[in-house]
C-alpha positions as CSV (number, residue, x, y, z in Angstrom):
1,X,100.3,95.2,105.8
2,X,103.2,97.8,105.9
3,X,105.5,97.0,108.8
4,X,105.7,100.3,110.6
5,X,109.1,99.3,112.8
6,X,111.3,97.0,110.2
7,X,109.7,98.1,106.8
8,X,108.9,96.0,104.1
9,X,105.0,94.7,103.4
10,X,104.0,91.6,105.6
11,X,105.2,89.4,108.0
12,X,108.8,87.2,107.7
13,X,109.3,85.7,105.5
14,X,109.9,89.1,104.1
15,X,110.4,89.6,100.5
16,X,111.5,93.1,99.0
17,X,108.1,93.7,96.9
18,X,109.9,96.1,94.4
19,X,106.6,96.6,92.1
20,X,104.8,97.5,95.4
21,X,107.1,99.9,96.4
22,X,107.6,101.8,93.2
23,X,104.0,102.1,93.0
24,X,104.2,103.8,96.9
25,X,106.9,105.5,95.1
26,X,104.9,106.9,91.9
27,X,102.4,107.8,94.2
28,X,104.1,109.5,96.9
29,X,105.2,112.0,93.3
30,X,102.1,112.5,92.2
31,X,99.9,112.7,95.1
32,X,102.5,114.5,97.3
33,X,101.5,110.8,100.0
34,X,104.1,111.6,102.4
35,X,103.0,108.4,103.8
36,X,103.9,106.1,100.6
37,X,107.5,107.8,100.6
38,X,108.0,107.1,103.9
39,X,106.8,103.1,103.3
40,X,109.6,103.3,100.7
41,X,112.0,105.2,102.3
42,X,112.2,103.0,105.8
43,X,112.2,99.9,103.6
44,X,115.3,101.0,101.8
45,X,116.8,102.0,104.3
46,X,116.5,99.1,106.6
47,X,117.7,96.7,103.4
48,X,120.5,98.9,102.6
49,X,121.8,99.3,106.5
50,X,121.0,96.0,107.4
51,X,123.1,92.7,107.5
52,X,121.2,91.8,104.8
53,X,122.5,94.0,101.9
54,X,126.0,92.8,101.6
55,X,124.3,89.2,101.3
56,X,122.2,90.2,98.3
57,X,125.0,92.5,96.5
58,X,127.3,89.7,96.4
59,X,125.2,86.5,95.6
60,X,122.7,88.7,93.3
61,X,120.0,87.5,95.1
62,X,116.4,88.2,96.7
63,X,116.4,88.0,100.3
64,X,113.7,87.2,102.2
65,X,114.4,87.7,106.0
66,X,113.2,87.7,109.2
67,X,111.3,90.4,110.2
68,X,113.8,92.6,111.4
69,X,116.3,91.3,108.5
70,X,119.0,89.6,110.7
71,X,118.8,85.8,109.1
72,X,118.6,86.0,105.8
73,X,117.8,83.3,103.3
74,X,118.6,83.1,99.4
75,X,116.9,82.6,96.0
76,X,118.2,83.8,92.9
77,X,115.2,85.9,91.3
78,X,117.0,88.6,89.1
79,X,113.5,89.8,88.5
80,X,113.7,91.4,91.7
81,X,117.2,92.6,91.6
82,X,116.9,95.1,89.1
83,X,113.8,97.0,89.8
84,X,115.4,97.4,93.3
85,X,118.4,99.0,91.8
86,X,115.7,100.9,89.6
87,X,114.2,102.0,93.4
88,X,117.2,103.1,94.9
89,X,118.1,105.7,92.1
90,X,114.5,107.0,91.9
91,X,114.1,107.1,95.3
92,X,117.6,108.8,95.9
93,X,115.9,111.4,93.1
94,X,113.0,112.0,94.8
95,X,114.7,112.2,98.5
96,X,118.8,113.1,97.6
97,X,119.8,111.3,100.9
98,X,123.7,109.6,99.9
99,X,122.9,106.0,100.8
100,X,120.5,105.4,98.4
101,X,123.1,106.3,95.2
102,X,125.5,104.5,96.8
103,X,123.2,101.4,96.8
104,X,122.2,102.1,93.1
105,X,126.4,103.0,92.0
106,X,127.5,99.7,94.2
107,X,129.8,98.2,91.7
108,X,129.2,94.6,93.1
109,X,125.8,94.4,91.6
110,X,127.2,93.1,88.6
């Protein structure tokens, strides 16, 4: 159910899924999947450069978005929030591209 073109897993409503996308993570490490790191990476990548990230830096919240993450909508689920943060810096280890430590040293996250 991995959207090819936007990232993320599904259809909008989109939610960030961080436990499915540190296991694409783990397993793009250990199996060398190529695939499951790029899942991870596009989704990242899209959150981070999209309108979207600003919005969930500053209210600390999960967004769930339309499927190319232009209207976003908020609930507070700090669940989510820190594994994402947790995502960011592993995947910035695993793939040393600059955006992703700047998403996980963005001093608005609280």
């Amino acid at each position: 159910m991995f959207d090819e073109t936007d990232g993320g897993i599904g259809s909008a409503p989109k939610f960030p899924h961080p436990a499915e996308l540190e296991f694409c993570l783990r397993r793009a490490a250990v199996m060398r999947d190529d695939y499951a790191l790029g899942m991870v990476k596009l989704t990242l990548t899209k959150m981070a450069e999209g309108g979207i990230y600003d919005q969930w830096v500053a209210a600390s919240a999960v967004i769930a978005s339309i499927s190319t993450g232009t209207i976003p909508h908020f609930e507070k689920m700090l669940y989510d929030n820190g594994p994402l943060l947790r995502l960011y810096s592993d995947l910035w280890l695993a793939d040393r591209q600059p955006l992703y430590a700047r998403v996980a040293a963005d001093p608005r996250h609280g």
